[in-house]
Phi, psi and omega in degrees: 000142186276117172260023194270177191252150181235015148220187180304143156220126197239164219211110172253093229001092195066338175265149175259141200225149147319135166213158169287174185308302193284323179301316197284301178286337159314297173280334155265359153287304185325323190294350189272314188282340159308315176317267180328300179277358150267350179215007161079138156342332188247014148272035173222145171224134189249110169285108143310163177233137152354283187307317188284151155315143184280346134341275164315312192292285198309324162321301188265012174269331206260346181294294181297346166271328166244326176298321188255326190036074166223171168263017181277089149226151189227176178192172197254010181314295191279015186272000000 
C-alpha cells in the first residue's frame, strides 16, 4: 500500500486534515512571516540539499536572502 501523502494537510486544533494547495501555502506563508515579525529575521533558517539542482539551491538561497533577509541558510553541498 502506498502511504505516501498526495495532498497538503493542515493541523486544526491539534488534528490534521485535508486541504488544498492555496489554503496549505497560505498558511505557511502566513506561519513564516509572524515568525520573521515577532522574532526578526535570523530566526528562520533554511537546509538545501545536495541531491536538488542548482536550480533549487539558487532558488532557495535567493528566498531566503531576499524574501525573509538573512543568510541563514546552509546545504550539504559542501560535504
Amino acid at each position: 500500500m502506498n502511504q505516501r501523502l498526495t495532498r497538503p494537510l493542515v493541523r486544526d486544533d491539534g488534528v490534521l486534515r485535508p486541504a488544498g494547495w492555496d489554503e496549505a501555502l497560505d498558511r505557511a506563508a502566513t506561519g513564516i512571516r509572524a515568525i520573521v515579525d515577532e522574532h526578526g529575521p535570523k530566526a528562520f533558517g533554511m537546509m538545501s540539499c545536495s541531491k536538488g539542482t542548482n536550480e533549487m539551491n539558487y532558488l532557495a538561497q535567493k528566498f531566503v536572502r531576499v524574501a525573509i533577509g538573512t543568510n541563514t541558510i546552509d546545504s550539504c553541498n559542501r560535504t
